[in-house]
Backbone bond lengths (Angstrom), bond angles and torsions (degrees), N, CA, C in turn:
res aa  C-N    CA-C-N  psi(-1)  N-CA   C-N-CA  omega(-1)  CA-C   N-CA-C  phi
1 X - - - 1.456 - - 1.515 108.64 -
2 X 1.811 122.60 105.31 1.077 93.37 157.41 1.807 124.91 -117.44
3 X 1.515 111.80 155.28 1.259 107.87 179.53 1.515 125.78 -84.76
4 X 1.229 107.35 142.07 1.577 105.87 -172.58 1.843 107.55 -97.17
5 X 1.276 131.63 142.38 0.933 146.74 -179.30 1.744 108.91 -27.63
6 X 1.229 132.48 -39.23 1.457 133.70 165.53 1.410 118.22 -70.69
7 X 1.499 122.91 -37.02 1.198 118.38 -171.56 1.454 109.91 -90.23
8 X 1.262 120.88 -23.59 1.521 132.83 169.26 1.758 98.73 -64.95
9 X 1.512 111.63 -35.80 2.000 94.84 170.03 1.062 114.82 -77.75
10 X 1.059 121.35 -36.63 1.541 122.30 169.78 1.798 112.35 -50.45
11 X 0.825 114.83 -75.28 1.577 109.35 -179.90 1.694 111.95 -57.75
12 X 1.469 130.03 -18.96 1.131 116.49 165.50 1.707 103.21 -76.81
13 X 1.111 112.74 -51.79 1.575 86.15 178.82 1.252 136.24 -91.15
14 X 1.355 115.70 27.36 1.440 117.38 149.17 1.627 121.47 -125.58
15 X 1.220 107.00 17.29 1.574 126.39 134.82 2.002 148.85 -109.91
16 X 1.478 79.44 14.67 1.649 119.45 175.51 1.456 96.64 -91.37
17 X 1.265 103.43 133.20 1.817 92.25 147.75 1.860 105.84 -123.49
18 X 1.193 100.77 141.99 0.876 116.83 169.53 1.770 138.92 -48.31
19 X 1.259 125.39 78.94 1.483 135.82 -142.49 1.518 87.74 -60.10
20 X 1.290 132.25 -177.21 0.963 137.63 155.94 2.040 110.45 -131.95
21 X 1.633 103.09 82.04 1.147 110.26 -144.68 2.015 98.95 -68.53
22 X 1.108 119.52 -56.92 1.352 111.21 165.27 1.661 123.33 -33.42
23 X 1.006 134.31 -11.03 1.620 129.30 157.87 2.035 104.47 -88.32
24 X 1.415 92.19 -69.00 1.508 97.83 -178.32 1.504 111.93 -49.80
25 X 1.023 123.81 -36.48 1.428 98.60 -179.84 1.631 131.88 -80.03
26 X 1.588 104.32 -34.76 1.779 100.77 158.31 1.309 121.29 -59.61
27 X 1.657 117.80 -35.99 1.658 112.37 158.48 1.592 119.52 -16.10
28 X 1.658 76.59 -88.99 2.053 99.56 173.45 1.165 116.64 -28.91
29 X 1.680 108.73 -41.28 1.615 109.33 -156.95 1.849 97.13 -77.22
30 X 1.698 108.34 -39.65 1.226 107.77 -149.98 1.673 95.97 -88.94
31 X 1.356 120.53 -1.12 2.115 106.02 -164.94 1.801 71.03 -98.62
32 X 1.523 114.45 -42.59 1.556 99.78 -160.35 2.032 119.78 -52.28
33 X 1.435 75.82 -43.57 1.522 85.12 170.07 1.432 118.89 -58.30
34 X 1.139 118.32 -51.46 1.727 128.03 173.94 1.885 101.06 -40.50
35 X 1.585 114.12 -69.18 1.140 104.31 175.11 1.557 126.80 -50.02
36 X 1.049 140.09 -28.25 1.286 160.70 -178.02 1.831 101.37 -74.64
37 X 1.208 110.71 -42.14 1.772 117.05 -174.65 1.571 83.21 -74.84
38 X 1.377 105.56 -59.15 1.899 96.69 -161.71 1.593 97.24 -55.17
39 X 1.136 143.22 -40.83 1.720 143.98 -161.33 2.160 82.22 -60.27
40 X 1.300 116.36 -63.83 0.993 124.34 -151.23 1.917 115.40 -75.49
41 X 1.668 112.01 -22.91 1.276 110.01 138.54 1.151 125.99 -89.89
42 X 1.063 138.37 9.68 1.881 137.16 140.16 1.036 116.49 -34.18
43 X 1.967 106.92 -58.65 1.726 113.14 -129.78 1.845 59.27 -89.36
44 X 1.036 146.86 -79.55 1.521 168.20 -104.06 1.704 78.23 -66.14
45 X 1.495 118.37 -69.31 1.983 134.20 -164.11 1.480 91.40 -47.21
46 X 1.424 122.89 -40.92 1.942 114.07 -147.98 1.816 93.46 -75.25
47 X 1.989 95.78 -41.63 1.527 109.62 -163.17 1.808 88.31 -46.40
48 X 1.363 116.36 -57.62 1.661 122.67 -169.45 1.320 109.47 -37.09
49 X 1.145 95.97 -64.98 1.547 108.27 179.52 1.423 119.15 -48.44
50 X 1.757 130.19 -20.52 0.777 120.52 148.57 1.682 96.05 126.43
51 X 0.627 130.14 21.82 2.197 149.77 -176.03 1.858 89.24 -97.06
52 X 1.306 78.00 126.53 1.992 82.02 175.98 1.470 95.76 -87.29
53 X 1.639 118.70 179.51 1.141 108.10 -145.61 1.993 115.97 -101.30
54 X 1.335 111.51 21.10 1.579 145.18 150.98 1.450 103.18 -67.69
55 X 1.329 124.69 -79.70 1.532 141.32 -170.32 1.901 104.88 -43.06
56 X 1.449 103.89 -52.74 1.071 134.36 -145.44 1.955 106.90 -81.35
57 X 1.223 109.16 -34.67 1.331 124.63 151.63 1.536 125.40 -85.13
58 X 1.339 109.71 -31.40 1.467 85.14 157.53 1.005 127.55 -74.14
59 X 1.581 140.85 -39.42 1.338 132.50 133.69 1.253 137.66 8.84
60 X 1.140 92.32 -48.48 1.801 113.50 -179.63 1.482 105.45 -75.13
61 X 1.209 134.46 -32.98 1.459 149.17 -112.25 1.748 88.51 -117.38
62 X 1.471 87.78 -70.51 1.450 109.95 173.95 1.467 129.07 -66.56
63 X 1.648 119.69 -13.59 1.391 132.74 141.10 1.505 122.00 -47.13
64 X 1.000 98.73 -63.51 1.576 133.71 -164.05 2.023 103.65 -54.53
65 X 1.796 109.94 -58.81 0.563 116.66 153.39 1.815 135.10 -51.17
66 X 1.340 114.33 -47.17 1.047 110.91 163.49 1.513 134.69 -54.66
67 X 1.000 109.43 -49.60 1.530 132.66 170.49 1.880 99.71 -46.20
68 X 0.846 117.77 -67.79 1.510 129.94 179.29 1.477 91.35 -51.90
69 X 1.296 139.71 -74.44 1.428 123.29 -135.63 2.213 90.13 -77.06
70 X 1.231 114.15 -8.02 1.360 113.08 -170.14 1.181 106.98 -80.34
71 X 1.690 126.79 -34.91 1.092 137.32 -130.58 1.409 86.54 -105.19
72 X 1.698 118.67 -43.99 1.247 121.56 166.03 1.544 129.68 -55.39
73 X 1.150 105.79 -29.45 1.501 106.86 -160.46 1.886 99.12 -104.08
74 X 1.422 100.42 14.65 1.915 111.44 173.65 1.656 92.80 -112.98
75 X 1.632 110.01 -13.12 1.803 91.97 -165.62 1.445 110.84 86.01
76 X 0.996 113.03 20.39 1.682 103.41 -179.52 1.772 105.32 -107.10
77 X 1.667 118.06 -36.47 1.329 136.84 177.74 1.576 101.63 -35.97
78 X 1.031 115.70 -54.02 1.528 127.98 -150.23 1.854 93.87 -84.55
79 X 1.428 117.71 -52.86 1.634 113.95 -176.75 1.513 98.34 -59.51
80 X 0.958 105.67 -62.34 1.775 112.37 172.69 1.945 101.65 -20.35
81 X 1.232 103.68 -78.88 1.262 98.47 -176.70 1.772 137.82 -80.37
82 X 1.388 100.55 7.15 1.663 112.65 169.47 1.756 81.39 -73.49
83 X 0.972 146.82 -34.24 1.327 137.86 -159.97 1.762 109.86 -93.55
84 X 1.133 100.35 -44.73 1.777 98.88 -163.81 2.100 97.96 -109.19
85 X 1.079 114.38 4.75 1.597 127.29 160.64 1.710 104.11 52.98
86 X 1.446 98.68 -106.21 1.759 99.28 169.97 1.038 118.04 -77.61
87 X 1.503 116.71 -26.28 2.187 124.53 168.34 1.813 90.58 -22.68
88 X 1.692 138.46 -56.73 1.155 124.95 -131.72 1.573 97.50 -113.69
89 X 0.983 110.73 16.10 1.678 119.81 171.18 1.196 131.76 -109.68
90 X 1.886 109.13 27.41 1.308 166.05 158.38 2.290 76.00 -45.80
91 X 1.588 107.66 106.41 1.419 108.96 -179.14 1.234 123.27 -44.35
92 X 1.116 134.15 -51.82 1.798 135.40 179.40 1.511 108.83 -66.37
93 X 1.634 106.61 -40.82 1.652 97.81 170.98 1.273 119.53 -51.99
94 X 1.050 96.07 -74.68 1.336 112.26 171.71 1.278 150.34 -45.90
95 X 1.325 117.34 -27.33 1.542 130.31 146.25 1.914 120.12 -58.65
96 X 1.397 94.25 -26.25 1.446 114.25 -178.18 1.359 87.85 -66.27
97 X 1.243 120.50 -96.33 1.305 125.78 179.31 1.553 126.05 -37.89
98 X 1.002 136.33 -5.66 1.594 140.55 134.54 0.551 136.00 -66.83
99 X 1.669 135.82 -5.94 1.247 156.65 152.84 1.350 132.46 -94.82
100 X 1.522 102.43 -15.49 1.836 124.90 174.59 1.019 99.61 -116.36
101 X 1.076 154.68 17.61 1.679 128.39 153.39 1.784 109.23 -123.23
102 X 1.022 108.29 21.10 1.596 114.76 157.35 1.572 114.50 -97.82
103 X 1.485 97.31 -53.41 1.380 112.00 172.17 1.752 100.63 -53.70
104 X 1.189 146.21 -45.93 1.254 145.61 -151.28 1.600 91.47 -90.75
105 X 0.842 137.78 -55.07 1.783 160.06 -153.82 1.715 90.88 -68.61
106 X 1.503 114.44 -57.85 1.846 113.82 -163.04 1.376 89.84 -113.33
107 X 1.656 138.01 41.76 1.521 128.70 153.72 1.681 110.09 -64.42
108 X 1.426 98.07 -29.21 1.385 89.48 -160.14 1.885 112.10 -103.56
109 X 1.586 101.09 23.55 1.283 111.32 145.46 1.804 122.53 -79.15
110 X 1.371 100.79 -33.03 1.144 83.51 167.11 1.732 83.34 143.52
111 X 1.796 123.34 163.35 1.402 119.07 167.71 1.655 107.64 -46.35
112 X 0.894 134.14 -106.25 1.644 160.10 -131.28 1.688 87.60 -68.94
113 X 1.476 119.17 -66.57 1.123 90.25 -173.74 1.754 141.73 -83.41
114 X 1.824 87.91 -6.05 1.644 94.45 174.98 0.885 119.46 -99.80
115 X 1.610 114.30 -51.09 1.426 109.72 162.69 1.506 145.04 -75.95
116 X 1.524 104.95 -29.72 1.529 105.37 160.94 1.395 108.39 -61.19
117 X 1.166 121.57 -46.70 1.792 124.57 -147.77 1.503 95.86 -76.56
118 X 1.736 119.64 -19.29 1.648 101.04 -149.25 1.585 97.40 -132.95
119 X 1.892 116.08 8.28 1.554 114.70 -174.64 1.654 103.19 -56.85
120 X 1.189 97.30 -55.43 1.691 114.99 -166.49 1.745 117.08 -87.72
121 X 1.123 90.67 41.97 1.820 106.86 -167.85 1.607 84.86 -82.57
122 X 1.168 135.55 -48.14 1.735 120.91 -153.43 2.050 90.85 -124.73
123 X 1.141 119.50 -38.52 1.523 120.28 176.49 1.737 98.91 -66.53
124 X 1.179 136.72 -54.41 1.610 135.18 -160.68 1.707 114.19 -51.11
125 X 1.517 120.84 -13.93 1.411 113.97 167.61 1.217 89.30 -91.45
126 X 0.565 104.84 -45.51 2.242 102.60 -154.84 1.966 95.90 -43.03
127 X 1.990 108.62 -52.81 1.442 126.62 -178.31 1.543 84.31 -67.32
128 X 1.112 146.72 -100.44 1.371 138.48 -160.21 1.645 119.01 -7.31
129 X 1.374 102.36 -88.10 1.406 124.69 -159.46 1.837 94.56 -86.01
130 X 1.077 125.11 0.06 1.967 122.05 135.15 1.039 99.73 -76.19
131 X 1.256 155.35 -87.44 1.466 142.51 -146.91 1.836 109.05 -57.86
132 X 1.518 108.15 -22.31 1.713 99.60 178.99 1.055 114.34 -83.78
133 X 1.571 121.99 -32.68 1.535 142.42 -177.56 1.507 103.28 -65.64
134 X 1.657 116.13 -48.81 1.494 95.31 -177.96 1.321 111.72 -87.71
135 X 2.028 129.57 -6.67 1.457 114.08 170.59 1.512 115.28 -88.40
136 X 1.353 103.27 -0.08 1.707 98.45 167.23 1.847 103.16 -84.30
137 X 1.335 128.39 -45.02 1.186 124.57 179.90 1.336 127.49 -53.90
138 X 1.503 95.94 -34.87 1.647 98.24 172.93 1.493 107.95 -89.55
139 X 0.978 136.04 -6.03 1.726 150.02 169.49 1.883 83.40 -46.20
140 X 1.934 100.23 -78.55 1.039 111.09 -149.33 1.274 121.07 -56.34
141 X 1.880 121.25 -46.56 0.977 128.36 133.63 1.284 156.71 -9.28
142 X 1.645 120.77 -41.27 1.463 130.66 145.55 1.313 101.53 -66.10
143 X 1.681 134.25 -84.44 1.291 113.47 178.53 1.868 147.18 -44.45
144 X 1.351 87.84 -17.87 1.657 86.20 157.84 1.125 147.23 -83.35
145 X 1.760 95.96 -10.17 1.414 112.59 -149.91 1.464 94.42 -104.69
């Protein structure tokens, strides 16, 4: 089958939907920011508490993360983000949640094969090809340097 330049518009736009980018994007702009304020009264509560400011972000890190893999694994992660779209792809959230809703989705295959086999179904390139990207950089780096 091949498609010719008219019939390929035709099926994109009546298999497109039409975003309505002026709502969605202050969404995005405004939940992303919200997550980003909460990261930033985290790190601010731990500093109070008395965490110098190393301690005090990881704290944050490991909140942040937590919060996400909880929020996912109640079903709330996902309504959250039919609403705020890229707003929730805020990196720590969001890696959280690429890693908890596979695991949550194939629990009920069973340990080993749903959840071992299927945690790292959408996070395992991202962990892969980071760990090659930064041992080729530091490759290059010792030898250049």
């Amino acid at each position: 089958m091949t498609l010719t330049k008219e019939s390929y518009k035709a099926l994109y736009q009546t298999g497109g939907s039409k975003t309505k980018w002026w709502i969605t994007l202050p969404k995005a702009f405004v939940i992303g920011g919200l997550v980003c304020t909460l990261g930033q009264v985290l790190s601010n509560l731990y500093k109070y508490a008395g965490f110098e400011d190393r301690p005090a972000s990881l704290l944050t890190t490991i909140t942040l993360i937590f919060m996400s893999a909880l929020l996912t694994s109640l079903g709330l992660y996902s309504k959250i983000a039919k609403h705020a779209g890229a707003g929730t792809l805020v990196p720590v959230t969001g890696f959280a949640n690429s890693v908890a809703a596979p695991a949550v989705e194939f629990v009920s295959e069973g340990y080993v094969t749903g959840l071992g086999a299927k945690i790292f179904i959408i996070s395992g390139p991202v962990i892969l090809y980071g760990i090659l990207a930064s041992t080729l950089a530091g490759l290059v780096l010792y030898f250049t340097a």
